[in-house]
C-alpha positions as CSV (number, residue, x, y, z in Angstrom):
1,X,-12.7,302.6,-88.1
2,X,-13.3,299.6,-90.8
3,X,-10.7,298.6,-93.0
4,X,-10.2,296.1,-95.3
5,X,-7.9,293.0,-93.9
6,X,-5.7,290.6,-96.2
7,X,-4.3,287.1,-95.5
8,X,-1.0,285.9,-97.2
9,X,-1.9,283.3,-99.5
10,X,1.6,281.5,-98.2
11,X,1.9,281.5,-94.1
12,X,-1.9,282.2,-93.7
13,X,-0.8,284.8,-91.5
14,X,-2.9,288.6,-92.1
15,X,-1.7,291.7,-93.6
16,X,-1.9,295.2,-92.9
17,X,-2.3,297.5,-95.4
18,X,-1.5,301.6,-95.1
19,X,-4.5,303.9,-94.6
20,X,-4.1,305.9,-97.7
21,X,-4.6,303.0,-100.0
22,X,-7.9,301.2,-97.3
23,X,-9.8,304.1,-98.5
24,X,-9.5,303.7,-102.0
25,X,-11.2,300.2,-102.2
26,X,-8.5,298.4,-104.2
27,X,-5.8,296.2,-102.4
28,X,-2.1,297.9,-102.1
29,X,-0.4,295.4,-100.3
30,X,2.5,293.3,-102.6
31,X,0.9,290.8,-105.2
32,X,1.6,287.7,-106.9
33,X,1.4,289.9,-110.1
34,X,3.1,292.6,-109.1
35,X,6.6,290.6,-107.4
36,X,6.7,288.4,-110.8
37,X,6.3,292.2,-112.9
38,X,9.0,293.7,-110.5
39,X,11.5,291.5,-109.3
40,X,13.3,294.0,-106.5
41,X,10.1,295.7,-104.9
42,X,8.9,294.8,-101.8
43,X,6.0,295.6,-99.2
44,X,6.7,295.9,-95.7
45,X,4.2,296.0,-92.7
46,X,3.7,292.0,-92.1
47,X,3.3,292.0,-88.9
48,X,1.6,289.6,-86.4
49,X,-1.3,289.6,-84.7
50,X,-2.7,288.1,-81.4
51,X,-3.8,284.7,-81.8
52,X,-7.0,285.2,-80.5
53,X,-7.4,288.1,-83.6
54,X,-5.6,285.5,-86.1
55,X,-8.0,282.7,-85.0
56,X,-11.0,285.3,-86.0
57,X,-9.5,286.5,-89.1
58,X,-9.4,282.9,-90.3
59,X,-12.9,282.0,-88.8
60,X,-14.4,284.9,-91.0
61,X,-12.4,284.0,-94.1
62,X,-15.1,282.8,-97.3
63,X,-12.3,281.1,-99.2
64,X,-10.9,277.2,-99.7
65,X,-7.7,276.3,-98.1
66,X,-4.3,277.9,-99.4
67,X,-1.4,276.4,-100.4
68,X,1.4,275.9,-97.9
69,X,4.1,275.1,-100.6
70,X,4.5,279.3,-101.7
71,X,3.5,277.9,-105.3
72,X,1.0,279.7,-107.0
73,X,-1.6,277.6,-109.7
74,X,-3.6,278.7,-112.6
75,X,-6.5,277.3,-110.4
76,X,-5.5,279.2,-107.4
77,X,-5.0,282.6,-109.4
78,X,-8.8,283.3,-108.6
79,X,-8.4,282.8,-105.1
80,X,-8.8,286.6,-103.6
81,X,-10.1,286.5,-100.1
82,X,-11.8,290.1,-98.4
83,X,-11.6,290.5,-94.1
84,X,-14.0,292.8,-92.3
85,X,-15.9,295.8,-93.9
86,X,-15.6,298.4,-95.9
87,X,-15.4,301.6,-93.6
88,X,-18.2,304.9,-93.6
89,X,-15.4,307.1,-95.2
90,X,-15.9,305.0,-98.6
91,X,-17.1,307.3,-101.5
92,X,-20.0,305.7,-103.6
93,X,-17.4,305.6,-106.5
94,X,-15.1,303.3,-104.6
95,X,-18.2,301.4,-103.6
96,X,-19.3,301.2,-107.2
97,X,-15.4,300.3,-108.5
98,X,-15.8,297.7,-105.7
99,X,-19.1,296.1,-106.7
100,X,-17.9,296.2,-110.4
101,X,-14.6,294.5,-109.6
102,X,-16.2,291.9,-107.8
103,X,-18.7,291.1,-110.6
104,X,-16.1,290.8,-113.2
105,X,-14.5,288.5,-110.7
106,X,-17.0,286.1,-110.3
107,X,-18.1,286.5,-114.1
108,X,-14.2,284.6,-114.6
109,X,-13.6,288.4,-116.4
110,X,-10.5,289.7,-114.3
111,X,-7.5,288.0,-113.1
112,X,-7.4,288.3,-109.3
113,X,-3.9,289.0,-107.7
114,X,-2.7,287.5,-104.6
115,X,-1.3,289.6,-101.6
116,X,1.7,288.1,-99.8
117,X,4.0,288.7,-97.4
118,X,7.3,290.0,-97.2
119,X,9.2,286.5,-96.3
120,X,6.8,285.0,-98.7
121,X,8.0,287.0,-101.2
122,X,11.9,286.8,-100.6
123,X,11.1,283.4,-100.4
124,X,9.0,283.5,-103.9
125,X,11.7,285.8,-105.3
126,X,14.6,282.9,-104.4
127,X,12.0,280.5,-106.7
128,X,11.9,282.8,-109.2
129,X,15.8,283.2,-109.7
130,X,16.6,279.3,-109.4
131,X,14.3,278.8,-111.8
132,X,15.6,280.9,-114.2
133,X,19.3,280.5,-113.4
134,X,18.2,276.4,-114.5
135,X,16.3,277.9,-117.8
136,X,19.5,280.1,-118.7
137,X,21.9,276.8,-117.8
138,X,19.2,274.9,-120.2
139,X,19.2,277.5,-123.1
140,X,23.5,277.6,-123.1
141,X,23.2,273.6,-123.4
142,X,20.9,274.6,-126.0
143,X,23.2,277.1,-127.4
144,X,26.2,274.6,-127.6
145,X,24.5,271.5,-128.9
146,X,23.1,273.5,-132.0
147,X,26.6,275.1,-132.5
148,X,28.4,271.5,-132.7
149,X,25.7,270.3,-134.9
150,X,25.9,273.3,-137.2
151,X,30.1,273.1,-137.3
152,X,29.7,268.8,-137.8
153,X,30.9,268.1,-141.3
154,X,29.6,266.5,-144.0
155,X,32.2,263.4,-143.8
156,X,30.9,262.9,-140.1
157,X,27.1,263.3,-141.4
158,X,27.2,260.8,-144.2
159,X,29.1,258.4,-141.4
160,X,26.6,258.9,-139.3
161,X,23.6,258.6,-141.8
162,X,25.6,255.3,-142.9
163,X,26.1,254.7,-139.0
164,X,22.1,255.5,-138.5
165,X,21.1,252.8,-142.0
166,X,23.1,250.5,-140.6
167,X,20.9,250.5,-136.9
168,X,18.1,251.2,-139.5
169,X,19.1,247.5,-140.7
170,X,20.1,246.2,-137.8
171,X,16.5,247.1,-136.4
172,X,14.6,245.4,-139.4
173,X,16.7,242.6,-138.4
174,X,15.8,242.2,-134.6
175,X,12.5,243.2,-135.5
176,X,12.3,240.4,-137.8
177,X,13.8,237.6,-135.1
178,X,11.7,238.9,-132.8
179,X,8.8,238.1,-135.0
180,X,10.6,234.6,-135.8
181,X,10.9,234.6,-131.9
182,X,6.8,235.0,-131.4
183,X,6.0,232.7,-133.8
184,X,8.4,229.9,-132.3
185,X,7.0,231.1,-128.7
186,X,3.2,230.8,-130.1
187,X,4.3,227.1,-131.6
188,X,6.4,226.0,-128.8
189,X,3.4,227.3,-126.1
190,X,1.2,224.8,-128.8
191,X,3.5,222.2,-128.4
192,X,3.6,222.4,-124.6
193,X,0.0,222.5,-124.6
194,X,-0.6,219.6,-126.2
195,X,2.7,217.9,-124.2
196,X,0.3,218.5,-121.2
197,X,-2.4,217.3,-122.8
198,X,-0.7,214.1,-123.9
199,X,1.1,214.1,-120.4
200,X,-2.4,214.5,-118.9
201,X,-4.3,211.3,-121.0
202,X,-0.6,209.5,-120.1
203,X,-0.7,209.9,-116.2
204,X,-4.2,208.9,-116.1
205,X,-3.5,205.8,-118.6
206,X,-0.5,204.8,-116.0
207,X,-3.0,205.3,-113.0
208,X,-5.5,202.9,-114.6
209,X,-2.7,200.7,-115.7
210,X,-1.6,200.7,-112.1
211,X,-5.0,199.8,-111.2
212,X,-5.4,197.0,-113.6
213,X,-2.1,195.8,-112.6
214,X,-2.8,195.7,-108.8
215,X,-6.4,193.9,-109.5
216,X,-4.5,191.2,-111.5
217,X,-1.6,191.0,-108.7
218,X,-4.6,190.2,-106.5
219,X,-5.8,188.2,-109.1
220,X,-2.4,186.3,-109.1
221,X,-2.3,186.2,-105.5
222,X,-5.8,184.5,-105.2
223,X,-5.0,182.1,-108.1
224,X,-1.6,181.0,-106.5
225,X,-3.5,180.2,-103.2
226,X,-5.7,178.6,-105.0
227,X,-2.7,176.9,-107.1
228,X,-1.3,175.9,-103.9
229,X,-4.2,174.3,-102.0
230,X,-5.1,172.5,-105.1
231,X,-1.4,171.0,-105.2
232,X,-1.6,170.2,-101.5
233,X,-5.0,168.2,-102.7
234,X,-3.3,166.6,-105.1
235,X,-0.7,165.4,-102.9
236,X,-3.1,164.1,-100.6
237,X,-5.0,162.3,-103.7
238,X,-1.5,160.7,-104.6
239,X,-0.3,159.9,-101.3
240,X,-3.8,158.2,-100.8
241,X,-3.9,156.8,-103.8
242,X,-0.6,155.0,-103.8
243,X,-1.3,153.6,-99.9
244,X,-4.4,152.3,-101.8
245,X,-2.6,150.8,-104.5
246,X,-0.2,149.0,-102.5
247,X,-3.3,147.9,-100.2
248,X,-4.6,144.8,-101.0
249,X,-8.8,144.8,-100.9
250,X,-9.4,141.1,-100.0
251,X,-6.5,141.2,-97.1
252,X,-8.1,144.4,-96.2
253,X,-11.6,143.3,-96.2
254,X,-10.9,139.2,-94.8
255,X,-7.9,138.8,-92.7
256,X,-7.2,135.3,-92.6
257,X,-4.8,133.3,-90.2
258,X,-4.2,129.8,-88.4
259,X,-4.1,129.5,-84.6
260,X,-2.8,126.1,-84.6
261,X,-4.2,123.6,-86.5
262,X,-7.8,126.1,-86.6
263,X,-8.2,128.6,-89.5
264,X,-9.3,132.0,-88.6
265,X,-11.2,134.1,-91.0
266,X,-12.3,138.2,-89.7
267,X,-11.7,137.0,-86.2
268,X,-14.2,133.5,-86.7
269,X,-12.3,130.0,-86.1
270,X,-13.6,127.7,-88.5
271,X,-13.9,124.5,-87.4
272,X,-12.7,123.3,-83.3
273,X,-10.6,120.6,-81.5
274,X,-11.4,118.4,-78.6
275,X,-8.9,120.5,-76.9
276,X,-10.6,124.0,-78.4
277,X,-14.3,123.9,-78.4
278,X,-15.6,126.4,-80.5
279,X,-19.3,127.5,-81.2
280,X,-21.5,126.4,-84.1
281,X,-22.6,130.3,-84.5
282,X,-18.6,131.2,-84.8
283,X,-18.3,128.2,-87.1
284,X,-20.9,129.3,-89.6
285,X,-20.1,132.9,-89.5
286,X,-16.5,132.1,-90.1
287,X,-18.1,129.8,-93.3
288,X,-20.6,133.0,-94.5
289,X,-17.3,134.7,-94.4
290,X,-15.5,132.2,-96.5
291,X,-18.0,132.0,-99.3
292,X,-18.6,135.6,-99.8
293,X,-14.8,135.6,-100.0
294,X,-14.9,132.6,-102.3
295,X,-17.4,134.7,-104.3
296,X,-15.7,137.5,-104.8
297,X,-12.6,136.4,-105.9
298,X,-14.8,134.1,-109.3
299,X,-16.1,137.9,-109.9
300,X,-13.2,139.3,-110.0
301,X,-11.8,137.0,-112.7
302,X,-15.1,136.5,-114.5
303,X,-15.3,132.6,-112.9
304,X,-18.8,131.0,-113.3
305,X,-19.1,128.1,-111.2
306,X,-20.2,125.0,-113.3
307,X,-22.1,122.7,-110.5
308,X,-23.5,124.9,-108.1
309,X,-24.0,129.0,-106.8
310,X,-22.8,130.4,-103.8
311,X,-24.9,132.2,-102.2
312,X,-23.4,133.9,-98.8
313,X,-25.8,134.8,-96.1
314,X,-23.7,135.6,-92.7
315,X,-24.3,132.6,-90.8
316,X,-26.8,131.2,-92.8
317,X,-24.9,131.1,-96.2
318,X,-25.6,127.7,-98.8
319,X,-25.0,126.5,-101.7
320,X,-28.0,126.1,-104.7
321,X,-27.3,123.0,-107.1
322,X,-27.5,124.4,-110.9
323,X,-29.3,121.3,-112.1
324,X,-32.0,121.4,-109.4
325,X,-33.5,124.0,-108.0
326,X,-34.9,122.2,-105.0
327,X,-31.6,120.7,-103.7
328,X,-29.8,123.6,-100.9
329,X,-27.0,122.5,-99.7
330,X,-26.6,124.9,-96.5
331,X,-23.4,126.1,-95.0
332,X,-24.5,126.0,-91.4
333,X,-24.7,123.3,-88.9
334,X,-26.4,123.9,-85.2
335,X,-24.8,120.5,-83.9
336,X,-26.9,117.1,-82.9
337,X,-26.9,115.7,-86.4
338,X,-25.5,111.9,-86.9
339,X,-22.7,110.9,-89.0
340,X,-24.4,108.0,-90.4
341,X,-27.3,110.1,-91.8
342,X,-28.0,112.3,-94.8
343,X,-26.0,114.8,-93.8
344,X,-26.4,117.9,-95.7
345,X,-23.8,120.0,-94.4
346,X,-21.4,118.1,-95.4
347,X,-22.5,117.8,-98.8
348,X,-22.4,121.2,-98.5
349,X,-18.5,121.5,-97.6
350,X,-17.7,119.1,-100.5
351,X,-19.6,121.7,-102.7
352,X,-18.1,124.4,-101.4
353,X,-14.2,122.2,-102.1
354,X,-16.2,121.7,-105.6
355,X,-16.4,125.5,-106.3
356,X,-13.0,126.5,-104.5
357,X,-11.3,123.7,-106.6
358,X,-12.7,125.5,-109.9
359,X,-11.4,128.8,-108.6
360,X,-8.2,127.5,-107.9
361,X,-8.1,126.1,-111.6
362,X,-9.2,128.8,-113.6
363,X,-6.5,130.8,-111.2
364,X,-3.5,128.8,-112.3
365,X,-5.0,129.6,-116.0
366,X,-4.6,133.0,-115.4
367,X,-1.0,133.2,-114.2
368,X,0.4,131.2,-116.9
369,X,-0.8,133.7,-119.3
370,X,1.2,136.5,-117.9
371,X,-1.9,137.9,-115.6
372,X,-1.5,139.3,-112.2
373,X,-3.2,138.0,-109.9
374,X,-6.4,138.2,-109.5
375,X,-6.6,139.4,-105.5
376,X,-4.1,142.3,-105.5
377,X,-5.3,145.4,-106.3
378,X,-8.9,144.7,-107.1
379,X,-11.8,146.0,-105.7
380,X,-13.9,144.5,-104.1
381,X,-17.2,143.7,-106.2
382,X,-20.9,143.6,-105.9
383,X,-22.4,140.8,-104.9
């Protein structure tokens, strides 16, 4: 025999509805609408199932998921679900009540209630009365708060309507700073913008300042270095320059000494001994020497010899007479001459006394005028 098989919209678990009221077509079993209409009623018969019969109850059910919380929504109040099939006892009215019912149901044209349980219900029922034990609580507090404001005199209203112009004021004031307070916020986050602006163009002005500063302590470095080597230079030069001063060019350049009774002049003896023989060559390169030296000392103090011209040649030196050009007196001898004859290098010698004696003269001039003398500290000049 078929009959029509219910799930509790709570627990999930099915519900068994009396026979009488399978036939008729329409769900007996206790509904969402009917526990909320009448508070103490209750359906019995929940019982359980196998779990095999459970598990094929809930395989054949055409509905969503329920909710597990026992709360019922507006969205779920649709929510009707139909087990099994109707059985061959139905009358074609039921089937037609049936059909109708279930049209008007999906045309959103009847309000479908929901069977549950008799736990669920309790348990719905226990909802039910918190709640409104928590609405009654609310509607006393209610109650109260509208008596206390009815029995409030008119002193305490007008001290609190001073109380409430007085926040009124007190608001218009805040409100009023904290405009102030958003404009100086707005100005100060100007300020600081352009404090990190300025900060920005200043940190990069002290990084090339930094630069600058560390090319031109290079720059000092290199110049001090060069400062310094240049003042080393300059020592030099000085030190140099004073040993030359105090160096004299003609004892530099001729070093003249006596061995004996024989004059030495750059390392040639002029003139010999019987006892100290001495070469003609030695003899006139010691007597080039002599008048190149003889020489340079007139140039130096502008002398011009009157009677005859020196005219130094190493070992071949002479003198040239001023008033003839033909007559050259030379300053070399190669030995074998006689005494007795024309002897021209001796003429020569007395020339050369001639021009030395001049020197010597115009010398002493020049030291009684307050002049230095004329071979310290002179160069040497061109002949």
């Amino acid at each position: 025999m078929s009959f029509i098989r219910f799930i509790c919209q709570r627990c999930n678990q099915p519900l068994k509805l009396c026979q009488p009221l399978e036939t008729q077509g329409l769900p007996a079993a206790p509904t969402l609408a009917s526990v909320q209409g009448e508070l103490g009623e209750t359906q019995t018969g929940a019982t359980s199932r196998e779990e095999t019969e459970v598990e094929k109850l809930q395989d054949d059910t055409s509905s969503g998921p329920f909710p597990g919380d026992g709360t019922m929504s507006k969205d779920s109040s649709n929510i009707f679900t139909l087990l099994g099939k109707l059985g061959p006892l139905r009358t074609l009215s039921s089937i037609q009540k049936t059909a109708r019912d279930v049209f008007e149901i999906i045309s959103g044209q009847k309000d479908v209630d929901h069977p549950l349980c008799e736990e669920c219900t309790d348990h719905l029922l226990e909802q039910l009365d918190t709640q409104t034990a928590l609405t009654e609580l609310e509607n006393r507090n209610y109650e109260r708060c509208l008596e206390t404001r009815v029995q409030a005199g008119e002193e305490e209203k007008e001290e609190l309507q001073a109380e409430l112009q007085n926040l009124e004021l007190e608001e218009a004031r805040l409100a009023q700073e904290l405009r102030d307070v958003y404009k100086d916020r707005a100005r100060v986050a100007a300020d600081l913008e352009a404090a990190q602006a300025e900060t920005m163009e200043l940190e990069q002005l002290e990084r090339q300042c930094q630069m600058d500063c560390t090319a031109l302590e290079w720059q000092q470095l290199e110049l001090q270095d060069q400062l310094r080597s240049t003042e080393n230079q300059l020592r030099y030069a000085q030190v140099q320059l004073d040993r030359l001063q105090k160096t004299s060019v003609f004892s530099a350049t001729f070093e003249i000494w006596e061995e004996g009774s024989i004059g030495i002049i750059n390392h040639f003896r002029l003139g010999c001994l019987p006892t100290v023989p001495v070469g003609w060559n030695e003899i006139n390169a010691a007597w080039g020497q002599t008048s190149l030296l003889l020489l340079a000392l007139s140039k130096t103090i502008g002398l011009e010899f009157q009677r005859y011209r020196l005219i130094p040649c190493g070992n071949h030196s002479f003198l040239k007479s001023l008033t003839d050009d033909s007559v050259e007196l030379p300053l070399f001898c190669h030995g074998g001459q006689s005494v007795f004859c024309d002897n021209k290098f001796d003429r020569a010698m007395m020339a050369f006394l001639d021009c030395m004696q001049q020197f010597i003269e115009e010398a002493e001039k020049g030291e009684a005028g307050g002049l230095p003398p004329p071979s310290r500290g002179r160069p040497l000049p061109a002949l």
